[in-house]
C-alpha positions as CSV (number, residue, x, y, z in Angstrom):
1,X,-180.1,60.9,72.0
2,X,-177.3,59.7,74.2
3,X,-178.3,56.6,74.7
4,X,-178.5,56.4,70.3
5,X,-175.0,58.0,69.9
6,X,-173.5,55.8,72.3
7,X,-174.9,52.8,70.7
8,X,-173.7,53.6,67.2
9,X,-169.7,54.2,68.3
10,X,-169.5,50.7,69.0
11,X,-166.1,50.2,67.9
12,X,-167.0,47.2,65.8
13,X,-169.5,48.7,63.9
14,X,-166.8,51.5,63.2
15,X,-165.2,49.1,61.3
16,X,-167.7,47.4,59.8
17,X,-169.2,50.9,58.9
18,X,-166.1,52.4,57.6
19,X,-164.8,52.8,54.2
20,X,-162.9,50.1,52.0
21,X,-160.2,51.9,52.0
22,X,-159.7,52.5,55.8
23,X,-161.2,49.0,56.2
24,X,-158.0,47.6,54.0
25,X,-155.5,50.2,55.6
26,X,-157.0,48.6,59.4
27,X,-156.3,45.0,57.7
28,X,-153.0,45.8,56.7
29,X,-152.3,47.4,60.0
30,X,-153.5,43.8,62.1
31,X,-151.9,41.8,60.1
32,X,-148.4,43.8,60.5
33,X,-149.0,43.3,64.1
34,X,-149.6,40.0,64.3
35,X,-146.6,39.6,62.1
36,X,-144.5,41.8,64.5
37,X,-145.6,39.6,67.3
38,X,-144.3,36.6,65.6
39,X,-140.9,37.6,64.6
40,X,-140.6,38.9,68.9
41,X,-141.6,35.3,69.6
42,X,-139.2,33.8,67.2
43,X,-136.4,36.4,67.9
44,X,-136.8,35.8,71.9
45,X,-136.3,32.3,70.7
46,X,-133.5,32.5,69.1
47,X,-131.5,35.2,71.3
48,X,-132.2,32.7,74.6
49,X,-130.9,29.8,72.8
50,X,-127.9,31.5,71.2
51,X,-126.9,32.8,74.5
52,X,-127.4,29.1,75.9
53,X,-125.4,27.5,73.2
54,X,-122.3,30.5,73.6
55,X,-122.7,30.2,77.8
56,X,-122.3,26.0,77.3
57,X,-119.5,26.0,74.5
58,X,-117.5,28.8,76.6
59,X,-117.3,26.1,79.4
60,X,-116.3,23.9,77.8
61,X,-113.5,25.9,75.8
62,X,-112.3,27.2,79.4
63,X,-112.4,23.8,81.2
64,X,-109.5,22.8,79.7
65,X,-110.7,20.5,76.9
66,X,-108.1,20.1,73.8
67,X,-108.6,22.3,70.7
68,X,-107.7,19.4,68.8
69,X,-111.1,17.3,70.1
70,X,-113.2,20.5,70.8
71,X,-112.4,21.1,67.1
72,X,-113.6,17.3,66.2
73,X,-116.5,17.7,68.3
74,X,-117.5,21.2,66.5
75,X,-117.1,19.0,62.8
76,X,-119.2,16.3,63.9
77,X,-122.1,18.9,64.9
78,X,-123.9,19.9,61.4
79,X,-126.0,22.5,63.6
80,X,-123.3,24.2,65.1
81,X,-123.9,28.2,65.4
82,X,-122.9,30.8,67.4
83,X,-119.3,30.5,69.1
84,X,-119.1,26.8,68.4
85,X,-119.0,27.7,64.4
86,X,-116.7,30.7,65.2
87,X,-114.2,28.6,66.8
88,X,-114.5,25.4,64.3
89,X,-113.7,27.9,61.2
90,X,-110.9,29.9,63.4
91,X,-109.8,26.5,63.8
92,X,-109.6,24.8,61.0
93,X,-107.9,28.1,59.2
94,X,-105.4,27.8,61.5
95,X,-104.6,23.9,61.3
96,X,-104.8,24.8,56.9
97,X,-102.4,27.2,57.5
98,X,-99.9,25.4,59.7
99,X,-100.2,22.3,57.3
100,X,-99.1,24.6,53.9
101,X,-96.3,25.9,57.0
102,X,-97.0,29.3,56.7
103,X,-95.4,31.2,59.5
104,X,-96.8,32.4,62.7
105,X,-97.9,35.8,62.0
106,X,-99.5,34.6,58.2
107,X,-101.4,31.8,60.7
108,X,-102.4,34.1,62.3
109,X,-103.9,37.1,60.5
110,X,-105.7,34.5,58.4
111,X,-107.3,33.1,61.2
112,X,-108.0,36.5,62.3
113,X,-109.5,37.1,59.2
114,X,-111.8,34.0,58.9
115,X,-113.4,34.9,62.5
116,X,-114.4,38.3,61.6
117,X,-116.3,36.6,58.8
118,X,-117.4,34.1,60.6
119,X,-118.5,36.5,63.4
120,X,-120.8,38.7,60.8
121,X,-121.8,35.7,59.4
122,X,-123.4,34.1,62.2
123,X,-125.1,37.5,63.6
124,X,-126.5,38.4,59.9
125,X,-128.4,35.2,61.0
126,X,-129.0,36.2,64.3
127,X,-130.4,39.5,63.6
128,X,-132.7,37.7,60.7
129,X,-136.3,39.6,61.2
130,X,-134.8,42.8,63.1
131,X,-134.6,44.7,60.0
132,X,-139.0,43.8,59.7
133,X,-139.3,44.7,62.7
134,X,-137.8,48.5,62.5
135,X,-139.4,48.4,58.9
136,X,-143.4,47.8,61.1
137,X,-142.3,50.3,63.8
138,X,-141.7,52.7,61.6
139,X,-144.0,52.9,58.5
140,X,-146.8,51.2,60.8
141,X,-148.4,55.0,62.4
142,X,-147.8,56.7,58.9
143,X,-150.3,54.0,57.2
144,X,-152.8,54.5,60.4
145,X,-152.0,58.5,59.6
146,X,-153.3,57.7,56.2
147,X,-156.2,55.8,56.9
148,X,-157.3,58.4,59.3
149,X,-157.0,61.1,56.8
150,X,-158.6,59.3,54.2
151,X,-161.4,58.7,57.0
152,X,-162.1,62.0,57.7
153,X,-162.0,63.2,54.4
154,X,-164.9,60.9,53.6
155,X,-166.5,62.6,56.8
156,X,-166.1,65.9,55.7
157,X,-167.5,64.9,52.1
158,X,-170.3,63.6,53.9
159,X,-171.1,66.4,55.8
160,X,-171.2,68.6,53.0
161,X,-174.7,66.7,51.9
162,X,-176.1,67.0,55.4
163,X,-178.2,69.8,56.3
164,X,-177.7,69.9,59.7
165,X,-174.5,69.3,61.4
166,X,-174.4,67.6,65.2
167,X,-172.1,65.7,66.7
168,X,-174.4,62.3,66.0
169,X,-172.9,63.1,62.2
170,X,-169.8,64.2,62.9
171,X,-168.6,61.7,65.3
172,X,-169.0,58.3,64.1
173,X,-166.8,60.0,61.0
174,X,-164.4,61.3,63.0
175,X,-164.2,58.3,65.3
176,X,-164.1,55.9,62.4
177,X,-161.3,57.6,61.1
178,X,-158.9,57.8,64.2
179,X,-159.3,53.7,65.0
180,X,-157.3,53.4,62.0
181,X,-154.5,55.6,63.8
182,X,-155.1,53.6,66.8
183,X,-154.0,50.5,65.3
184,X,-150.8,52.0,63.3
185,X,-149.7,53.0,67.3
186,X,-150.8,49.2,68.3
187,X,-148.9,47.8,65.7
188,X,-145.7,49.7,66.3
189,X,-145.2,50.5,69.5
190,X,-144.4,47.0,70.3
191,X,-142.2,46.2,67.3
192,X,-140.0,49.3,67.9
193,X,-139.6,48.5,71.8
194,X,-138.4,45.0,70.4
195,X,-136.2,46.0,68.4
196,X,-134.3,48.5,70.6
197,X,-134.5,45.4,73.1
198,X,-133.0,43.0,70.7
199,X,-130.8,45.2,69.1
200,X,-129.1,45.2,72.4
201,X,-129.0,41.6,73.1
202,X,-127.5,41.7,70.0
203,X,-124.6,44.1,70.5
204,X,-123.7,42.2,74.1
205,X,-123.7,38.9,72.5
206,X,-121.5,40.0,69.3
207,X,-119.5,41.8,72.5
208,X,-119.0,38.6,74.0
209,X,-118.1,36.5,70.8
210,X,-115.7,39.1,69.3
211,X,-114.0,38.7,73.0
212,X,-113.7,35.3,72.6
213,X,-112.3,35.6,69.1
214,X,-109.2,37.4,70.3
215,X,-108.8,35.4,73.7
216,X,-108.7,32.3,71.0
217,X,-106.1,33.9,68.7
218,X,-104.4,34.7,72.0
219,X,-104.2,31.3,73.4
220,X,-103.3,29.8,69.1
221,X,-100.5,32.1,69.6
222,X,-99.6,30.9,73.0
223,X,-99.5,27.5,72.5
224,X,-98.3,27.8,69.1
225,X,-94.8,29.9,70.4
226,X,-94.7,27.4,73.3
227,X,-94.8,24.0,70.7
228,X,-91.6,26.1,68.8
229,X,-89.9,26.7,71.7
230,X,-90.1,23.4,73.2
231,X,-88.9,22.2,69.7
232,X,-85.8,24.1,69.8
């Protein structure tokens, strides 16, 4: 009898054996897994290269390159993201500005005002998929929940024509039931521990960029007050 039972909880025949509604909530379930799996892949991706590209343009800013060619540089790169593309629209606001000869402080707050948008801008795109992922980690157990329910339900409506209950007829019911459950947990337990870890990546590298900004409008102002005096 042992022997039998143990045979029959073979977890693949649980599936095969189970009802097409469990069978399609367990579908849904892998797929959102393997989905959440892609967008960590793709978001790892992305974060290491942003951080690369922000690390290498930093050096360069701080080496003691000219605005003027960093800025001609930044036009000639049609990929440019990250800090690059913060500091080319900073920029060129700031050389519009001076050329319609607004005066220091108008310079400026507009520049100031073009690197906040350009700061959301580029991590809207950086945080592209985060939003899928906390969407997987959270509704991800309540669809296993409701496969499970729907899976003992059936058992229980089973039971009901049986004439004698064991556990050889409750089991496979039961055990049918919570796989679905299982793989609500599989499927979100990964994507929420992603997006906790990516949502702090991507606080310390908005940190970092919106540090830049102001060390930028700093050094615009600097050079800018310097040029006037040196004029006078």
């Amino acid at each position: 009898m042992a022997t039998q039972l143990e045979s029959s909880l073979q977890i693949s025949d649980l599936i095969l054996q189970a009802s097409p509604v469990v069978q399609l909530v367990m579908l849904v379930l892998l797929l959102a897994s393997f989905y959440s799996w892609y967008l960590i892949a793709k978001l790892h991706l992305t974060y290491k290269k942003a951080q690369r590209d922000d690390e290498h343009f930093q050096k360069m800013f701080w080496s003691g390159a000219e605005l003027s060619t960093l800025y001609n540089n930044a036009q000639l790169n049609t990929q440019r993201t990250g800090l690059e593309d913060v500091f080319y629209q900073g920029q060129g606001e700031f050389l519009k500005l001076q050329k319609r000869q607004a005066t220091l402080a108008q310079s400026i707050d507009g520049t100031e005002r073009i690197l906040r948008v350009g700061l959301s801008r580029d991590q809207s795109h950086l945080e592209h998929g985060l939003n899928h992922l906390a969407s997987i980690g959270s509704v991800a157990p309540y669809i296993g929940l409701f496969g499970t329910v729907w899976g003992i339900m059936n058992a229980f409506i089973g039971l009901s024509e049986v004439a004698q209950v064991s556990l050889a007829t409750v089991a496979p019911g039961i055990a049918e039931a919570l796989i679905a459950t299982a793989i609500g947990l599989f499927a979100a337990i990964p994507a929420v521990l992603a997006f906790n870890h990516f949502t702090s990546q991507s606080d310390s590298i908005y940190g970092d960029r919106a540090l830049f900004a102001e060390e930028m409008v700093a050094l615009l102002q600097a050079q800018s007050v310097g040029s006037k005096q040196d004029d006078a």
